[in-house]
TORPA-4810 file (N, C-alpha, C, O; in nm, 3 decimals):
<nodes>
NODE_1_0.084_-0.118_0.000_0.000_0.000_0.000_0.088_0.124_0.000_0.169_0.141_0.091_X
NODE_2_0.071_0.224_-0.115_0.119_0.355_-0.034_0.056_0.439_0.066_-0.054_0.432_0.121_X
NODE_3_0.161_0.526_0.074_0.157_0.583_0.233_0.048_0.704_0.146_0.050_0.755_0.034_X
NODE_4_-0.052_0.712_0.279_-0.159_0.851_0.211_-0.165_0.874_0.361_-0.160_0.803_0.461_X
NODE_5_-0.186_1.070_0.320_-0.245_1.136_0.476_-0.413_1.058_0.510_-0.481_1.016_0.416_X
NODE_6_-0.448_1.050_0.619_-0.573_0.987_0.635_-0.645_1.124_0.702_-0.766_1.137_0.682_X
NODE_7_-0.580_1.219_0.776_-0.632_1.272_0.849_-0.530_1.419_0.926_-0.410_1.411_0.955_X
NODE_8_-0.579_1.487_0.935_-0.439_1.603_0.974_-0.551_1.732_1.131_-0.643_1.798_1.083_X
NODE_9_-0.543_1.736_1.180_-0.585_1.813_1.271_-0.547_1.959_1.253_-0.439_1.998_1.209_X
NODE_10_-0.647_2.037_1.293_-0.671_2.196_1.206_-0.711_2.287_1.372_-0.810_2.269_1.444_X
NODE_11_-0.607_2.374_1.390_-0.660_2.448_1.511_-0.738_2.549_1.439_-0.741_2.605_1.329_X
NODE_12_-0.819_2.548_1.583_-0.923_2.666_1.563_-0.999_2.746_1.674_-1.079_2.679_1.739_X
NODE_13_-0.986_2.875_1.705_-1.079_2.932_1.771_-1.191_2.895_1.762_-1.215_2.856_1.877_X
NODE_14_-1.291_2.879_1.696_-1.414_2.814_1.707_-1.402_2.725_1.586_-1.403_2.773_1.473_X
NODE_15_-1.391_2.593_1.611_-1.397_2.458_1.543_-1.483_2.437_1.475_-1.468_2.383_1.366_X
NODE_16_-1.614_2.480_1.529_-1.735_2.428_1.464_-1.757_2.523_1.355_-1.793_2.461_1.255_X
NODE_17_-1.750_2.636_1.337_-1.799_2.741_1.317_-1.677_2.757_1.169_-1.716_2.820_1.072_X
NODE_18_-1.538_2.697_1.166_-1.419_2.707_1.150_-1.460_2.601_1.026_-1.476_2.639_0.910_X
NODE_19_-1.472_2.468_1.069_-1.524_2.344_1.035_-1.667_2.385_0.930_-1.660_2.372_0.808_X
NODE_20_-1.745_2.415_0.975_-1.829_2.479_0.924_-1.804_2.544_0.761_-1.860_2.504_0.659_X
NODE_21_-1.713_2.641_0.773_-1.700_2.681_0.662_-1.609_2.655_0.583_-1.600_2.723_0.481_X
NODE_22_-1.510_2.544_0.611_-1.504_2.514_0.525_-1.550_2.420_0.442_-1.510_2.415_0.326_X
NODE_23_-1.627_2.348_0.484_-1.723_2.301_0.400_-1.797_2.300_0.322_-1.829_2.211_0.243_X
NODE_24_-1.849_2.448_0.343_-1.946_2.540_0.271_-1.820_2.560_0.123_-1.844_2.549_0.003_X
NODE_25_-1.702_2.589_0.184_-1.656_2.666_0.064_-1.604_2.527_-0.027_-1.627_2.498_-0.144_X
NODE_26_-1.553_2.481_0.040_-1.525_2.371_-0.070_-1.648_2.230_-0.160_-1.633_2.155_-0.257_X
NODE_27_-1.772_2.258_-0.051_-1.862_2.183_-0.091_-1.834_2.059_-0.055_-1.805_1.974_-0.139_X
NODE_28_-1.840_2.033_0.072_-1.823_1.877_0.135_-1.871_1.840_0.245_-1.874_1.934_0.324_X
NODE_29_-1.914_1.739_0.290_-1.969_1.716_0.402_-1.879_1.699_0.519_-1.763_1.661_0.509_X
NODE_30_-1.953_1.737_0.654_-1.895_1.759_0.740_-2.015_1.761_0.914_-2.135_1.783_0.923_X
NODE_31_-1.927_1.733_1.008_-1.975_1.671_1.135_-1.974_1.813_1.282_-1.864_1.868_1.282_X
NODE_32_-2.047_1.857_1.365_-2.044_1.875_1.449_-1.976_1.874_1.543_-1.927_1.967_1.606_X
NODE_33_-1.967_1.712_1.564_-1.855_1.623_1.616_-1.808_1.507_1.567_-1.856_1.453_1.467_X
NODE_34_-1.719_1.466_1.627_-1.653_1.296_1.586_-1.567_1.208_1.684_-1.596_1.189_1.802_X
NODE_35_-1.450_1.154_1.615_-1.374_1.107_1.752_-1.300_1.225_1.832_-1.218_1.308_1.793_X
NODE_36_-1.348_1.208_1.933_-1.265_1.276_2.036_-1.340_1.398_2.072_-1.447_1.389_2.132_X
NODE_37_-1.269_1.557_2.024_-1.312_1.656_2.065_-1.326_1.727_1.914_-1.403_1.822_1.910_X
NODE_38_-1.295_1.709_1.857_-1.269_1.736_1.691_-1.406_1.724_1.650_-1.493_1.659_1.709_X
NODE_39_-1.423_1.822_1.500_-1.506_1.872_1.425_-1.452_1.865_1.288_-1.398_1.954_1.224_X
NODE_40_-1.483_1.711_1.247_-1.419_1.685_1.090_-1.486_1.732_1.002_-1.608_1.745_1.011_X
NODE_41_-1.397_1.775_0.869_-1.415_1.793_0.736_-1.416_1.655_0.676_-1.338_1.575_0.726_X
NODE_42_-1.491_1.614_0.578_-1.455_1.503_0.482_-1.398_1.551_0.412_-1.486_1.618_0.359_X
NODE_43_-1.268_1.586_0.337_-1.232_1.671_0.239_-1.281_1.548_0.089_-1.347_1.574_-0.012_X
NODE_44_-1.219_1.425_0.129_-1.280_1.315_0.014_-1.319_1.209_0.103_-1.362_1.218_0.218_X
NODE_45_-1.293_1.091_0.021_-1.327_0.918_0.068_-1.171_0.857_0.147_-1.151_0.741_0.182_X
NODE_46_-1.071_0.977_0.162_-0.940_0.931_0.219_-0.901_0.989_0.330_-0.853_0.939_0.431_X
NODE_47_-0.927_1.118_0.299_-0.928_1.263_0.400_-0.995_1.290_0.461_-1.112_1.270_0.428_X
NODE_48_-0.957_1.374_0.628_-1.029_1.402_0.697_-0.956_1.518_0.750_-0.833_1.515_0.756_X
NODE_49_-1.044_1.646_0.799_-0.976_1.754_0.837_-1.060_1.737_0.990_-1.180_1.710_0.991_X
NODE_50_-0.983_1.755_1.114_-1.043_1.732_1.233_-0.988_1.891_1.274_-0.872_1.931_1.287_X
NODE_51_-1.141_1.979_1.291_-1.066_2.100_1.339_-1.095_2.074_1.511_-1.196_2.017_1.552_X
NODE_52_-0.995_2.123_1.593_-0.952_2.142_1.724_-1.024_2.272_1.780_-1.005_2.373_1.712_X
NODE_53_-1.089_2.284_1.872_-1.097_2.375_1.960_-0.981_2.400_2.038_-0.949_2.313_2.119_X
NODE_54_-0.880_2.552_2.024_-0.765_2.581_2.046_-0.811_2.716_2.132_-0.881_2.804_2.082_X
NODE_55_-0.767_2.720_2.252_-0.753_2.853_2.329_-0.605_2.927_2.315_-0.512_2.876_2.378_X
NODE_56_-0.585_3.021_2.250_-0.471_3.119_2.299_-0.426_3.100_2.136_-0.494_3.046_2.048_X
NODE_57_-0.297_3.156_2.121_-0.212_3.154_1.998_-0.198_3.066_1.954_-0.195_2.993_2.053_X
NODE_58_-0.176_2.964_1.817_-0.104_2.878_1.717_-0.052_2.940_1.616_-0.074_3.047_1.559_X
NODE_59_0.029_2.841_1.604_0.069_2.899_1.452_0.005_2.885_1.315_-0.048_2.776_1.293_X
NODE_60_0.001_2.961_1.235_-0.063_3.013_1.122_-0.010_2.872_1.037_0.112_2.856_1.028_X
NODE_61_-0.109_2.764_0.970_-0.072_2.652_0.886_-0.124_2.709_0.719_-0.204_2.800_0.693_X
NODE_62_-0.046_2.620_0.621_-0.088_2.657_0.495_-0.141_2.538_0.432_-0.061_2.445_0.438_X
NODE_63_-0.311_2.495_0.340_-0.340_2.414_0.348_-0.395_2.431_0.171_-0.466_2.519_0.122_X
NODE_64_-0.346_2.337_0.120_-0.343_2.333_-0.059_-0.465_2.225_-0.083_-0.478_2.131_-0.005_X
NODE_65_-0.538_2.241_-0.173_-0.652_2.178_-0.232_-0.618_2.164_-0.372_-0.606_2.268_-0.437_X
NODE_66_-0.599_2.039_-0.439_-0.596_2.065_-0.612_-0.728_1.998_-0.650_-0.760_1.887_-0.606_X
NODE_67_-0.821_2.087_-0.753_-0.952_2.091_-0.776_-0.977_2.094_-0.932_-0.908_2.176_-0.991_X
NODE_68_-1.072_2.012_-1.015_-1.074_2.027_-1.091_-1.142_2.190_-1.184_-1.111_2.289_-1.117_X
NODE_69_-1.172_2.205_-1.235_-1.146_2.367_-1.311_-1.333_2.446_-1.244_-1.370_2.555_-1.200_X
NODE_70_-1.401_2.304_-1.276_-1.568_2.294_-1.232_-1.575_2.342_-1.068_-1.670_2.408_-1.027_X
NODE_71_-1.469_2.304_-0.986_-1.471_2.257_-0.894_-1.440_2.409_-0.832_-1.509_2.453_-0.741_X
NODE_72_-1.326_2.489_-0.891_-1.253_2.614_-0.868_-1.366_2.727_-0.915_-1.397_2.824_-0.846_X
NODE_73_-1.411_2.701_-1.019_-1.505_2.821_-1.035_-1.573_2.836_-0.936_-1.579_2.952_-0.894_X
NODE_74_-1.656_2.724_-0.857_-1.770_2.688_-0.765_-1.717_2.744_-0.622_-1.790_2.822_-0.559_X
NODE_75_-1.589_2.705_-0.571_-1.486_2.739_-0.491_-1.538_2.884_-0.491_-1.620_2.914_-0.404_X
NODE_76_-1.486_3.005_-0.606_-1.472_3.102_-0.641_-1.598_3.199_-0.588_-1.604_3.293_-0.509_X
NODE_77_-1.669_3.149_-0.647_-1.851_3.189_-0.608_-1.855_3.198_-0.515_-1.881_3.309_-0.466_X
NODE_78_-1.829_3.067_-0.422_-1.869_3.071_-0.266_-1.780_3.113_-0.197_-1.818_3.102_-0.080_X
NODE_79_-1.701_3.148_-0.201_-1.611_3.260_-0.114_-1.706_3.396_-0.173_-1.783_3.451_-0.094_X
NODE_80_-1.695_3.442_-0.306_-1.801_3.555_-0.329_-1.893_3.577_-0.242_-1.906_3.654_-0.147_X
NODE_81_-1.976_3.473_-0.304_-2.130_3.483_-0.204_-2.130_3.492_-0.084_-2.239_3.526_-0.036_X
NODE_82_-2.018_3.468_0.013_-2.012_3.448_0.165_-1.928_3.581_0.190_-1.896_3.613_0.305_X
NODE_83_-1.896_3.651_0.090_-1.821_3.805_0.108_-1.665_3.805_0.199_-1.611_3.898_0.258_X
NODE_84_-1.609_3.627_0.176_-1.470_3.626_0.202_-1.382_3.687_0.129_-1.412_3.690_0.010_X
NODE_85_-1.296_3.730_0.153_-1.204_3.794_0.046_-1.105_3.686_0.034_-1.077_3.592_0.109_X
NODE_86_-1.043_3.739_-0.126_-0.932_3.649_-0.132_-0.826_3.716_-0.227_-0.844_3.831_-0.265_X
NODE_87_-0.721_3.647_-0.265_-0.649_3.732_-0.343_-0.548_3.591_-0.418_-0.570_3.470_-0.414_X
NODE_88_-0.443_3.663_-0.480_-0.345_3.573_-0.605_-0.286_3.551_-0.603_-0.250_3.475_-0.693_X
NODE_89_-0.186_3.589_-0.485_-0.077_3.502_-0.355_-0.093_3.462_-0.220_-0.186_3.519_-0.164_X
NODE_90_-0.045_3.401_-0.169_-0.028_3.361_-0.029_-0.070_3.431_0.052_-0.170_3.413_0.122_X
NODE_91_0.036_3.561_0.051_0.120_3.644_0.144_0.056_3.784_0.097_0.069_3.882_0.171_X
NODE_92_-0.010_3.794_-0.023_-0.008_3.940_-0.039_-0.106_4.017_-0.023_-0.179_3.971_0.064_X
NODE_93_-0.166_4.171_-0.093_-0.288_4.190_-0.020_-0.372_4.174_-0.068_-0.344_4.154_-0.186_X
NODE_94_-0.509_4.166_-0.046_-0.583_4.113_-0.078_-0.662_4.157_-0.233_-0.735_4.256_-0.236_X
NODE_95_-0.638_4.074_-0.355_-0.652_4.169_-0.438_-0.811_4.139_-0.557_-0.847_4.193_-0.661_X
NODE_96_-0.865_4.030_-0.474_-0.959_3.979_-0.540_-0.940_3.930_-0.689_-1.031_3.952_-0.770_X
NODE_97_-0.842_3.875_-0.721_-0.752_3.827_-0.865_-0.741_3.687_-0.815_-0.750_3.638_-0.703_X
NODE_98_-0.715_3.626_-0.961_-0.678_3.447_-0.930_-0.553_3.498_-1.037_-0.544_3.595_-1.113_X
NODE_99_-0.444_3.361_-0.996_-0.359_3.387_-1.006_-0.356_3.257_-1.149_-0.386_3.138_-1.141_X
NODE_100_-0.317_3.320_-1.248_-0.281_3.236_-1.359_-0.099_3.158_-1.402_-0.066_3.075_-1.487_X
NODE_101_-0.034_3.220_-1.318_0.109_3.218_-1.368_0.157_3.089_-1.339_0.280_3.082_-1.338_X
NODE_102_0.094_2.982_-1.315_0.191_2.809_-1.339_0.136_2.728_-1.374_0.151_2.608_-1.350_X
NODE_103_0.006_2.820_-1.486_-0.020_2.668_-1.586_-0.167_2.651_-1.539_-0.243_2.590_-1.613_X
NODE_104_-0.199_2.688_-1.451_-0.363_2.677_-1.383_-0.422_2.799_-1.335_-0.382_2.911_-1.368_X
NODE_105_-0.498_2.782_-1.274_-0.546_2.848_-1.166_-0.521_2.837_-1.061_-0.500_2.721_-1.025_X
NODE_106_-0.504_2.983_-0.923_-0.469_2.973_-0.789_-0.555_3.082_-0.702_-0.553_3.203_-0.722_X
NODE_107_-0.598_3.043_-0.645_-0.691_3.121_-0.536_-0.625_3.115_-0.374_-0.547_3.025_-0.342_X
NODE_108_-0.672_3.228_-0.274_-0.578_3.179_-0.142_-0.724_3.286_-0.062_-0.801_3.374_-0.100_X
NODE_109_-0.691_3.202_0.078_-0.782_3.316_0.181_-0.724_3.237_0.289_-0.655_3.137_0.301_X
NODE_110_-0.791_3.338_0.375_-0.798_3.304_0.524_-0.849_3.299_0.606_-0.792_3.298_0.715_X
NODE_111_-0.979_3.294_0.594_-1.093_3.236_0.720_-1.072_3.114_0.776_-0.987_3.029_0.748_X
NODE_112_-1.159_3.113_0.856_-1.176_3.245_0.963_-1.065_3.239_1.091_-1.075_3.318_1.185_X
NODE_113_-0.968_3.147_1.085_-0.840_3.148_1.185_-0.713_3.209_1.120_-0.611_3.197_1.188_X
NODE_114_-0.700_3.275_0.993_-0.565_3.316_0.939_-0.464_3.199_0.903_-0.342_3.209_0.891_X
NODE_115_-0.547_3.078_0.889_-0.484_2.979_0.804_-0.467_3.041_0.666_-0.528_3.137_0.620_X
NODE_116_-0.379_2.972_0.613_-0.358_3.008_0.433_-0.425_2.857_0.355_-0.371_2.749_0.335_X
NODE_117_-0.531_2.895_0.332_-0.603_2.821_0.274_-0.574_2.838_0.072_-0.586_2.956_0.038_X
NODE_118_-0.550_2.766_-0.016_-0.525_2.757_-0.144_-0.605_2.658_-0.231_-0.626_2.543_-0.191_X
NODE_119_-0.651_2.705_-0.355_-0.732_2.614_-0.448_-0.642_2.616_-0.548_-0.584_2.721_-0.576_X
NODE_120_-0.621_2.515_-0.608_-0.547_2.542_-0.744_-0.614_2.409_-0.847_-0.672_2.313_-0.796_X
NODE_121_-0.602_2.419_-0.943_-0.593_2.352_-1.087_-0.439_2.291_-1.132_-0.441_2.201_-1.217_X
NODE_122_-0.385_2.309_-1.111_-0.286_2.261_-1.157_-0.158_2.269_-1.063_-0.134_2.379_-1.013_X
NODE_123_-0.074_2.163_-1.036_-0.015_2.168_-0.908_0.101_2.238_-0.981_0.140_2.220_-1.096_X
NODE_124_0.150_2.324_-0.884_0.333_2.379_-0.916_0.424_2.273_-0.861_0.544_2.275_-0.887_X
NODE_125_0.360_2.166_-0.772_0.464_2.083_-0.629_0.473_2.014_-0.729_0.595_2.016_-0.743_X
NODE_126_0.437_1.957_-0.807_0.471_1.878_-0.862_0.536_1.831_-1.042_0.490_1.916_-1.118_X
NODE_127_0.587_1.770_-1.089_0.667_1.774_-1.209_0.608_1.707_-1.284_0.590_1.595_-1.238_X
NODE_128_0.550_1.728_-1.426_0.453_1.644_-1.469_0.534_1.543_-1.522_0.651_1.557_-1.557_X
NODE_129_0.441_1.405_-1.530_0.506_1.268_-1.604_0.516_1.250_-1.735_0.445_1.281_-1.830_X
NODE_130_0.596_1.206_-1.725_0.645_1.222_-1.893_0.622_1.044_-1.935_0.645_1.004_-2.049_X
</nodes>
C-alpha cells in the first residue's frame, strides 16, 4: 500500500464554526462532532480535516486543495457569495484576482483562523510525467 495522509488536525478558535465553513466553501460534508473533541471535514473518501478547539495563539498553517477547473469556479462563487475575500498570492494583499502564472489556476484566503487556505488547478509541487 502507499503511504496517504488519512487525516491532519486543524486548530481553531471556534472549530465548529471554522469546520463549518469550510465546508461550505469547498462543498463537502462535514460533522459537528466525531472522535474525540474534533469537528471533521470530509475533504474526500481518504481525507479528513479534524478542526480542534484551540484557546490562545497557534501557529498560522498553509493548506493546498488541487480541484478540478468545475470545482474552482464553484470554490470562487462561494467565497463571493459568503463576502470572504481572497487574493493571487499567499502572502499578499488582498486583491480579489486568481492567479494564472503556473499553468492553472490559484486562489488563497484566510478564514476564519488566518490559516492560508489555497485552491489550485494545476499543481506547481509537482513535475509532470512524462
Amino acid at each position: 500500500m502507499s503511504i496517504q495522509l488519512d487525516h491532519t488536525i486543524i486548530p481553531a478558535h471556534d472549530s465548529k464554526a471554522a469546520a463549518k465553513l469550510l465546508a461550505f466553501i469547498l462543498d463537502v460534508p462535514w460533522a459537528e462532532s466525531g472522535t474525540g473533541p474534533f469537528c471533521p471535514v470530509y475533504i474526500n473518501d481518504g481525507l479528513t480535516f479534524d478542526f480542534d478547539q484551540t484557546e490562545g495563539p497557534f501557529p498560522i498553517q498553509h493548506y493546498c486543495f488541487r480541484v478540478g477547473e468545475a470545482e474552482f469556479d464553484a470554490i470562487v462563487e462561494r467565497l463571493k457569495a459568503h463576502g470572504i475575500a481572497y487574493r493571487s498570492t499567499p502572502h499578499g494583499p488582498v486583491d480579489m484576482r486568481i492567479n494564472t502564472e503556473h499553468g492553472g489556476r490559484i486562489v488563497y484566503w484566510n478564514e476564519p483562523d488566518e490559516h492560508v487556505w489555497e485552491a489550485l488547478t494545476v499543481s506547481y509541487a509537482r513535475q509532470p510525467s512524462h
